[in-house]
C-alpha positions as CSV (number, residue, x, y, z in Angstrom):
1,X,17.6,13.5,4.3
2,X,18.1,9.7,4.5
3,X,15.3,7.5,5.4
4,X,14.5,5.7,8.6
5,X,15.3,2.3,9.3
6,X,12.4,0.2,8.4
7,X,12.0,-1.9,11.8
8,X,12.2,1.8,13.1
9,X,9.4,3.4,10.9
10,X,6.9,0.3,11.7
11,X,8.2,0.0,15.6
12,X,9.5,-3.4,15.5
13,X,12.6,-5.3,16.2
14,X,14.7,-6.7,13.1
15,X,13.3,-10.4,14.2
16,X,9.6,-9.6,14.1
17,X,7.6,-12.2,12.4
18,X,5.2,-11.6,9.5
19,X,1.9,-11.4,11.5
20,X,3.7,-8.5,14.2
21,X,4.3,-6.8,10.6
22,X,0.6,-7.2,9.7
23,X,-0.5,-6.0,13.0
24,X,2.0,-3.2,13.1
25,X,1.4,-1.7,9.7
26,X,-2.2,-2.0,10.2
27,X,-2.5,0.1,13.5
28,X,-0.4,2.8,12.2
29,X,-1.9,2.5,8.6
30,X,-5.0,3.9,10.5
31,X,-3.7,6.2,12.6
32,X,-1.7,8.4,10.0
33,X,-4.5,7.5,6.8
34,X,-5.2,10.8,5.4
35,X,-9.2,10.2,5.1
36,X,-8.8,10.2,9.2
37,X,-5.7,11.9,10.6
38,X,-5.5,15.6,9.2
39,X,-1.7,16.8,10.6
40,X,-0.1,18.4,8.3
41,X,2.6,15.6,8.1
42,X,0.0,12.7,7.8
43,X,0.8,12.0,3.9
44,X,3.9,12.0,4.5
45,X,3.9,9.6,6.8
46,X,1.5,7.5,5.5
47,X,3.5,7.0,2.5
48,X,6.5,5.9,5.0
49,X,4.8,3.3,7.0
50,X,3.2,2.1,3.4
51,X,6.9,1.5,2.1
52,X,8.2,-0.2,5.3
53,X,4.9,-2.4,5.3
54,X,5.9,-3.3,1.1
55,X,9.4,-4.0,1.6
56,X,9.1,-5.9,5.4
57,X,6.2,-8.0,3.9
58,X,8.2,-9.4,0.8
59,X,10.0,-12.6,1.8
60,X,12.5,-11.1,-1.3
61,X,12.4,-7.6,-0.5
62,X,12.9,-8.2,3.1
63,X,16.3,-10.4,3.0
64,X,17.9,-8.0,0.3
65,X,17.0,-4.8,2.7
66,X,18.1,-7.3,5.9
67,X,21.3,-7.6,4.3
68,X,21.9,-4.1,2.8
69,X,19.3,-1.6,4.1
70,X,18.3,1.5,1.9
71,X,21.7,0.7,0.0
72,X,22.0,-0.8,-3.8
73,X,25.0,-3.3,-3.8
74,X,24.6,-2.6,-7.6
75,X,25.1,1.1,-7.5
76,X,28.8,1.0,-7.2
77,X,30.9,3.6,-6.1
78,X,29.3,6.7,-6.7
79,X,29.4,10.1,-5.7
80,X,32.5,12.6,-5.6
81,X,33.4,13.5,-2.0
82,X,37.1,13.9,-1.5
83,X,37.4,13.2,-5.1
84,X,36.8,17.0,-7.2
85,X,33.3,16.9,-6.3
86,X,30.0,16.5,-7.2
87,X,29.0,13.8,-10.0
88,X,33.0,11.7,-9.9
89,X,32.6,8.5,-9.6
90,X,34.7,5.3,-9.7
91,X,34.6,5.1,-13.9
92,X,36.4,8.7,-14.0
93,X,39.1,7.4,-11.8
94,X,39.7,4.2,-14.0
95,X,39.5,5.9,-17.4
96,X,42.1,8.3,-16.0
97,X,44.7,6.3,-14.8
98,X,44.0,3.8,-17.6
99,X,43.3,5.4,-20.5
100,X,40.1,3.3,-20.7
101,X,36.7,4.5,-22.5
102,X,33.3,4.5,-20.4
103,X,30.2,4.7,-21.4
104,X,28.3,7.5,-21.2
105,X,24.5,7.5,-21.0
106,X,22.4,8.8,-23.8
107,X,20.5,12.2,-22.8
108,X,18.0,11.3,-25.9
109,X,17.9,7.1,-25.5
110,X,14.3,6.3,-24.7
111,X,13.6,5.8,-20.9
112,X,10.3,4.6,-18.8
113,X,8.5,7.2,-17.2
114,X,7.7,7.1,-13.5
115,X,5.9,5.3,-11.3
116,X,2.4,6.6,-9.7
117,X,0.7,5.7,-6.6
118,X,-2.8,6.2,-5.4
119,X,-4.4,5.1,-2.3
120,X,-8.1,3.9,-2.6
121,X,-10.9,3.3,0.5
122,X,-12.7,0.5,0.8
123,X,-15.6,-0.3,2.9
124,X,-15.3,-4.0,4.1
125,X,-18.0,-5.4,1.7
126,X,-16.1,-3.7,-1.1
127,X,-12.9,-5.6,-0.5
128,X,-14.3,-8.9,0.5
129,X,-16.3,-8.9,-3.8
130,X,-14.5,-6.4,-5.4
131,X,-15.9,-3.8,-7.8
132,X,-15.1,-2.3,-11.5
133,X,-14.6,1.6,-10.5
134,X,-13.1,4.7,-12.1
135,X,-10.1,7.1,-10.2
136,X,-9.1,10.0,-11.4
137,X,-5.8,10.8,-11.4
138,X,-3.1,13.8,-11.8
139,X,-0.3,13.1,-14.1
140,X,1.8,14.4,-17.1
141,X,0.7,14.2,-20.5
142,X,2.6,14.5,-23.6
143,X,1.9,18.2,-25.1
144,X,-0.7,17.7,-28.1
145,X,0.7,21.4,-29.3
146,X,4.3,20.3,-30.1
147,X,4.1,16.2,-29.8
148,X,6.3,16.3,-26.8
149,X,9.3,17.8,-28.4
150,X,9.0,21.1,-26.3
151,X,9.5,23.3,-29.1
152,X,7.6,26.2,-31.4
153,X,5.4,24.5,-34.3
154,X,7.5,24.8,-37.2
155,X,10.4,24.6,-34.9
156,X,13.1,21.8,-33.4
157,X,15.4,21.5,-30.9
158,X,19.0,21.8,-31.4
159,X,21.9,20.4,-30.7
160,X,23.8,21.9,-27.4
161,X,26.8,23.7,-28.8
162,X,28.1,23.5,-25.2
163,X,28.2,19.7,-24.5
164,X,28.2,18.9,-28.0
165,X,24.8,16.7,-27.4
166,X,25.8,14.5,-25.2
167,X,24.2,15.9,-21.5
168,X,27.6,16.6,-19.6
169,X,30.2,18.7,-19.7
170,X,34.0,17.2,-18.9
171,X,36.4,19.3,-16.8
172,X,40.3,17.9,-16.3
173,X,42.1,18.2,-12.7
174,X,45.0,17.3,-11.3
175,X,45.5,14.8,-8.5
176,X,47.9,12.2,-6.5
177,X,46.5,9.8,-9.5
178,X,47.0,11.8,-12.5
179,X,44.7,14.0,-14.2
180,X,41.2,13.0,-13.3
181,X,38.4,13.6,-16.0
182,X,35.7,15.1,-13.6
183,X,32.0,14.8,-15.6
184,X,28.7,16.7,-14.5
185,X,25.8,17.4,-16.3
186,X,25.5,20.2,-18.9
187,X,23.6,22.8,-16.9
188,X,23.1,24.8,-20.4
189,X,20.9,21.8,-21.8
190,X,20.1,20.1,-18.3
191,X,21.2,17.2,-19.6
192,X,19.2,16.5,-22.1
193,X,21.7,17.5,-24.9
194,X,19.3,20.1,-26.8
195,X,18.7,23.3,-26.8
196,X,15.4,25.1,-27.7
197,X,15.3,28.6,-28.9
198,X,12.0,28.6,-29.5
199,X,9.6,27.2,-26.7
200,X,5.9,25.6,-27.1
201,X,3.9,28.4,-25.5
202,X,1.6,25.1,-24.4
203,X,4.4,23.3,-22.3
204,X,7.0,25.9,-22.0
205,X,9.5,23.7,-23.4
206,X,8.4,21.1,-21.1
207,X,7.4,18.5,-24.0
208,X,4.4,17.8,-21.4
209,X,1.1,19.2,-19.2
210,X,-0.6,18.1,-16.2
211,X,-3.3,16.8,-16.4
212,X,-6.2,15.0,-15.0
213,X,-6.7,11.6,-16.0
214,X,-9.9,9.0,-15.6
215,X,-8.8,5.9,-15.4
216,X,-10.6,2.1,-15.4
217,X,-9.7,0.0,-12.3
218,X,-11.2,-3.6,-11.8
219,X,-10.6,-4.5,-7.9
220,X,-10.3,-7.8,-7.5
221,X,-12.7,-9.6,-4.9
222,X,-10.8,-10.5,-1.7
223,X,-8.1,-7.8,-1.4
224,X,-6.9,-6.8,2.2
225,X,-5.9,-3.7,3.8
226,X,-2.2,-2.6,2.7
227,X,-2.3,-4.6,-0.4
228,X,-2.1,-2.6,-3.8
229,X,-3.1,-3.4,-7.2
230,X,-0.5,-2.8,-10.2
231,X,-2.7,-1.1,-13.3
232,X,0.1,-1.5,-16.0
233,X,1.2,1.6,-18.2
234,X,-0.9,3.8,-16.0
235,X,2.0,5.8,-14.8
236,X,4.0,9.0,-16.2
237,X,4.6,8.6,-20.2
238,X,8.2,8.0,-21.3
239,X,11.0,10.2,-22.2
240,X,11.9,10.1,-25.6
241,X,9.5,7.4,-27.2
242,X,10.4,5.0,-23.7
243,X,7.3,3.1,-22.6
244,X,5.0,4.9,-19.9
245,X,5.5,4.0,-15.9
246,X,2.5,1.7,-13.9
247,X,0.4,2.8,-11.5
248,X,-0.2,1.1,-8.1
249,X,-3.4,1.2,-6.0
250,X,-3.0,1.0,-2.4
251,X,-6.0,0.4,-0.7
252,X,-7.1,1.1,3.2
253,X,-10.1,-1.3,4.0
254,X,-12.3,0.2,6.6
255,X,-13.3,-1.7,9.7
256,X,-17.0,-3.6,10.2
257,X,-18.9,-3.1,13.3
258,X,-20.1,-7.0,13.2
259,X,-17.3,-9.0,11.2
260,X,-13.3,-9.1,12.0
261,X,-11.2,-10.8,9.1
262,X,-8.1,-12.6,9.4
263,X,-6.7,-13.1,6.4
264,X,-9.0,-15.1,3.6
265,X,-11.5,-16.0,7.1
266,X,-14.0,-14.0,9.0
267,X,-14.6,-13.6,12.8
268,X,-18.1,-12.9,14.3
269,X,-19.6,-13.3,17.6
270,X,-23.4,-14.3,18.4
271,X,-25.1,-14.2,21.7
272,X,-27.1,-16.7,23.3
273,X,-29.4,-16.8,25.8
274,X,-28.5,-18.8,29.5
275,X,-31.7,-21.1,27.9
276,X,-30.1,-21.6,24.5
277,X,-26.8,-22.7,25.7
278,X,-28.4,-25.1,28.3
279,X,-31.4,-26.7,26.3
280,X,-29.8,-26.2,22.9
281,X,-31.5,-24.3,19.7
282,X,-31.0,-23.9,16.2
283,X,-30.3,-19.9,15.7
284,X,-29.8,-17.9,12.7
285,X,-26.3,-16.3,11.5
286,X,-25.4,-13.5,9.3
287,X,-22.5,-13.6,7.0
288,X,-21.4,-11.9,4.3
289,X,-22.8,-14.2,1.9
290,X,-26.8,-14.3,3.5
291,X,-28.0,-16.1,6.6
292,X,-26.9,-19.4,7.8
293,X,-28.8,-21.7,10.6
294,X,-26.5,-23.1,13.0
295,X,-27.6,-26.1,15.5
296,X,-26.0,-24.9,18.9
297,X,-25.8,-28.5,21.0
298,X,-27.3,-28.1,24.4
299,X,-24.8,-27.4,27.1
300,X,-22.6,-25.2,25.0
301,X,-20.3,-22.9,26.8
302,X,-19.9,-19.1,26.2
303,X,-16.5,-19.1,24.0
304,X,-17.2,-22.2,22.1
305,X,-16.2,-21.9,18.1
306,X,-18.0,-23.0,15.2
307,X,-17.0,-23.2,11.8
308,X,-19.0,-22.2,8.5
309,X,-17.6,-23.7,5.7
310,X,-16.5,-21.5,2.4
311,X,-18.3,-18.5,4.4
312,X,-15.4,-16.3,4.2
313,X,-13.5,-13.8,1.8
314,X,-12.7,-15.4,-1.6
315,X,-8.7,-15.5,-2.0
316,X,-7.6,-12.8,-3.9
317,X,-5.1,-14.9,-6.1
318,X,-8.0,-17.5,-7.1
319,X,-7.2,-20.3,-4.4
320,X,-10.3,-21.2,-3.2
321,X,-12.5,-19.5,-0.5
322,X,-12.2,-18.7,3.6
323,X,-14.0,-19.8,6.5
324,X,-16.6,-17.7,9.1
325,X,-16.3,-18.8,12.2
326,X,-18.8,-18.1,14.5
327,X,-18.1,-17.4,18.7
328,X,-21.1,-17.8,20.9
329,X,-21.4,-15.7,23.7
330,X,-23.6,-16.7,26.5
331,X,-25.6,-13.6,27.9
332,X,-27.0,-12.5,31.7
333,X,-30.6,-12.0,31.1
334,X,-31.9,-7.9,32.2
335,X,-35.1,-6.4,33.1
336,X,-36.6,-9.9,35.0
337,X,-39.3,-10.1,36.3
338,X,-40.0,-10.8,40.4
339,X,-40.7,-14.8,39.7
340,X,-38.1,-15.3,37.0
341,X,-35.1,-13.9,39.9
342,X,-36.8,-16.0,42.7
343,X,-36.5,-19.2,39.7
344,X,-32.6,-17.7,39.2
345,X,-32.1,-17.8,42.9
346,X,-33.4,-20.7,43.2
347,X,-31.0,-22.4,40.4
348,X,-27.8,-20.6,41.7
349,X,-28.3,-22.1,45.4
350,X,-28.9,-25.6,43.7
351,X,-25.8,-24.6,41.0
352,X,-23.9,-22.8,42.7
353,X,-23.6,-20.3,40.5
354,X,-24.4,-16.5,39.7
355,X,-24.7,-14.9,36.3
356,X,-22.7,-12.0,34.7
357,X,-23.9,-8.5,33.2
358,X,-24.0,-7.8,29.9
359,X,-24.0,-4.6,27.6
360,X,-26.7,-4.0,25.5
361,X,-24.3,-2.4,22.7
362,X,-23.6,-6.1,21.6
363,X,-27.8,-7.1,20.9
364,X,-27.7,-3.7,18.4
365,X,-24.4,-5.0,16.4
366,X,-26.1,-8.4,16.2
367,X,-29.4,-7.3,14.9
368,X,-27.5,-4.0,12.4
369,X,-25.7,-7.5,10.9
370,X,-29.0,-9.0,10.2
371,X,-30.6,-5.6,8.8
372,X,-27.3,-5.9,6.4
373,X,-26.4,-1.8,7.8
């Protein structure tokens, strides 16, 4: 099945900007995470919108895949359809016509195992300083009983008498351009261009076993939701002595009920009393690095910003440190008594003006951000 567009999996048009990338991979990064959606295709999905997210966010990755798409200009011609079928490619036809010599890829040359990806949950605190932790992780191991080489102690494999040792098999045919040297892959061997007679009872001829692996990871303070952590040599081992594959951590950060973060900055609101904002006070603020006094000038207005210095999430490539901003919110006082509504009356006819209601929900994420919950 060929993948969907990009743009497509993510909802976007092909001229969306970086931030409508953010905010698109970021809603639907939370709608199909595993840990909350449980459909049967949420991994799956998951996984897709993670990819998009990767490529689309990369300035590099995102002009080569602008240009091409899911194609590699460096792949050539591949592929055999219309041409003898499966595994011809453009080299058969040239060495044909031209007598030429191609060369043909080792089945035994050493080659890096694959890639691994694991997707780690953060609560926000977690992401903003970072934390040493251990995963554990599923992956192939070389087999201890036969060191890999999938055969019988005492045994080895042998060379495939049917390709000779070198992984494919060649059949000639004619066509409009001669005869056409047709290659596929030695189904006897599988490629590989040895035969064992005599399997590891361990691995099954396999040279390796699953297994589960612990594994060290440091997590660097300040990473964001959708960003992933390369753990170098992590990965599957090698074939053939070839250096084991990386693994990536992806990680989902989970929402906090009293901060929002913007990148390296952090977003809070705090209320104020119609007093406050009138008179002026000097109030308390909660931020993720301890409490904070902040002089609110009298005659503040409900909306107005203020900024806290070096309050915010540390950059996760070392430069430097964001901002909290702080948005005060000017509240309607509840529960009054019978002289403080005949003093409000008396200051709207003179003011001219009538205050708002206000949910109590916002006083209990206030004081939970004070409690440190």
């Amino acid at each position: 099945m060929s993948k969907r567009d990009y743009y497509e999996v993510l909802g976007l048009s092909k001229n969306a900007g970086k931030d409508e990338i953010k905010k698109a991979y970021r809603k639907l990064s939370k709608q199909y995470h595993p840990d909350i959606n449980k459909e049967a295709d949420a991994v799956d999905k998951f996984k897709e919108i993670t990819e998009a997210y990767e490529t689309l966010s990369d300035d590099q990755k995102k002009s080569h895949y602008d240009q091409f798409g899911h194609t590699d200009p460096n792949q050539g011609f591949g592929g055999g359809a219309g041409f003898g079928g499966e595994g011809f490619g453009f080299e058969d036809i040239f060495s044909s016509i031209f007598g030429g010599g191609t060369r043909r890829r080792d089945p035994n040359a050493p080659r890096q195992g694959a890639d691994l990806q694991y997707t780690m949950t953060l609560n926000f605190e977690e992401a903003v300083f970072g934390k040493d932790t251990t995963i554990e992780i599923p992956r192939e191991e070389t087999c201890e009983t036969c060191d890999g080489s999938g055969a019988q102690k005492g045994t080895k494999p042998e060379t495939c008498t049917h390709c000779g040792g070198s992984g494919q098999l060649s059949v000639e045919q004619n066509s409009p351009f001669g005869r056409i040297v047709n290659r596929r892959v030695c189904h006897h061997c599988e490629g590989t261009g040895k035969m064992i007679k005599h399997k590891c009872g361990t691995c099954r001829g396999t040279g390796k076993v699953k297994k589960r692996k612990t594994i060290s990871v440091k997590i660097p303070a300040g990473v964001d939701d959708g960003q992933q952590l390369r753990v170098s040599g992590q990965g599957e081992p090698g074939v053939n002595g070839g250096p084991p594959g990386d693994l990536y951590v992806v990680f989902h950060v989970r929402e906090h009920e009293f901060f929002e973060r913007d990148g390296d900055d952090i977003y809070c609101e705090m209320p104020l009393t119609f007093a406050q904002a009138a008179l002026g006070d000097e109030i308390e603020v909660p931020t993720l690095h301890g409490k904070v006094k902040l002089k609110v000038p009298a005659g503040t207005q409900t909306g107005k910003k203020f900024r806290l210095t070096n309050k915010g999430v540390p950059n996760v490539r070392g430069y430097g440190q964001g901002d909290q901003y702080v948005i005060l919110r000017v509240l309607t006082p509840t529960n009054l008594t019978e002289k403080q509504k005949d003093l409000l009356r008396e200051f709207a006819e003179i003011n001219g003006t009538t205050p708002d209601e206000h949910e109590e929900s916002f006083f209990d994420k206030v004081k939970r951000a004070f409690k440190g919950e």
